[in-house]
C-alpha positions in Angstrom: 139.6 -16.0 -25.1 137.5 -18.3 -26.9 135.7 -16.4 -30.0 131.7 -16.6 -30.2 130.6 -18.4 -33.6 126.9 -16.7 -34.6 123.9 -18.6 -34.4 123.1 -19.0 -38.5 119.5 -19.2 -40.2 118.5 -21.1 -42.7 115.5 -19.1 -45.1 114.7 -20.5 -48.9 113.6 -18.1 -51.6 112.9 -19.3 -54.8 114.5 -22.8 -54.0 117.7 -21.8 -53.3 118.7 -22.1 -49.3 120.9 -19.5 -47.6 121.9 -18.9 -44.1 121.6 -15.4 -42.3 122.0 -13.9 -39.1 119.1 -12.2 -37.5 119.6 -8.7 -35.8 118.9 -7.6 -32.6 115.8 -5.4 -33.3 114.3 -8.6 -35.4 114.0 -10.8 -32.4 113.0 -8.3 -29.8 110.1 -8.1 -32.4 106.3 -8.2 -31.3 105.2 -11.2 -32.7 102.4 -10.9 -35.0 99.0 -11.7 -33.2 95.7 -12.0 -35.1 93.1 -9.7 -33.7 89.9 -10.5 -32.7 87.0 -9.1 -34.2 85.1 -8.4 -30.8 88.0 -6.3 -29.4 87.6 -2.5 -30.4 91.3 -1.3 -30.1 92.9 2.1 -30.4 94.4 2.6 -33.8 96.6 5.8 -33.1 97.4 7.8 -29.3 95.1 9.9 -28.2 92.2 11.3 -25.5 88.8 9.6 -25.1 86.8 12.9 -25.5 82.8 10.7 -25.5 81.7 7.5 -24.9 78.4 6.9 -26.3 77.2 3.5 -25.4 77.2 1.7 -22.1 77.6 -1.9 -21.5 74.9 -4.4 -22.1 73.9 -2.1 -24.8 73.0 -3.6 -28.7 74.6 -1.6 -30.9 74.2 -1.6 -34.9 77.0 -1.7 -37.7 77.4 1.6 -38.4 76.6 3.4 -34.9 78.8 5.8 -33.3 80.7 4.1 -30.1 83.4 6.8 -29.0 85.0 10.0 -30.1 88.7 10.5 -29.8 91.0 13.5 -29.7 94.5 12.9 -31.9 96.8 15.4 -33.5 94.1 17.7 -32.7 91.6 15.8 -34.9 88.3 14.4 -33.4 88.4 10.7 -34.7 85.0 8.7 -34.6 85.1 5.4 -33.6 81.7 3.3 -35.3 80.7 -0.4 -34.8 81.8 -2.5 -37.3 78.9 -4.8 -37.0 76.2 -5.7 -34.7 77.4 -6.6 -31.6 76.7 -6.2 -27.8 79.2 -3.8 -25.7 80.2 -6.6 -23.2 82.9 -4.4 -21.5 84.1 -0.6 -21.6 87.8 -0.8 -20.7 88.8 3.4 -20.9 86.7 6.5 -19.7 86.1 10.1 -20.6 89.3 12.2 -20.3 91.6 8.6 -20.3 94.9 9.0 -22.6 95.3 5.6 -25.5 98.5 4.4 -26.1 98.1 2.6 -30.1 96.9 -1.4 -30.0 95.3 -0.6 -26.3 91.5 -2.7 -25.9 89.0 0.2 -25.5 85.9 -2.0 -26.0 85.1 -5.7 -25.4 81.8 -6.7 -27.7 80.0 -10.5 -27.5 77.9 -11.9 -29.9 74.1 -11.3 -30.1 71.7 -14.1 -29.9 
């Protein structure tokens, strides 16, 4: 039986190279994404309790989009700048996972 020889890494730090191996749990990793700053996302779990805009609608930094239930907390969801809601992607009543898109925006001419 023919033993397995580990895949090494190499990494620097501070000029001086070593080699590692990487675990499991570091390559079934999510890779990092950056987000995009028309995608409204969920930030924890929870219930869409309100949705207060509709789609085609130009909405102002600062306005109030959604509300969401979460730990028993009713979390408000504003616009972080002015936008227009290009899609609604949950409804009243729908259960967020974290990271899930809630609401597309587009640009406003």
């Amino acid at each position: 039986m023919k033993k397995e020889i580990p895949d090494y890494v190499d990494f620097v730090v501070t000029a001086r190279k070593y080699k590692t191996l990487l675990t499991k749990k570091y390559m079934n990793r999510k890779p990092w994404v950056e987000s995009n700053p028309y995608d409204i996302q969920s930030f924890i779990p929870g219930t869409i309790v309100q949705i207060l805009v509709k789609e085609g609608q130009i909405a102002k930094e600062g306005d109030l989009l959604m509300i969401v239930e979460a730990m028993k907390m009713l979390n408000r969801i504003q616009m972080p700048f002015t936008a227009k809601i290009k899609k609604i992607k949950v409804s009243v009543g729908e259960k967020v996972p974290k990271d899930m898109l809630m609401i597309e925006l587009e640009a406003v001419e």
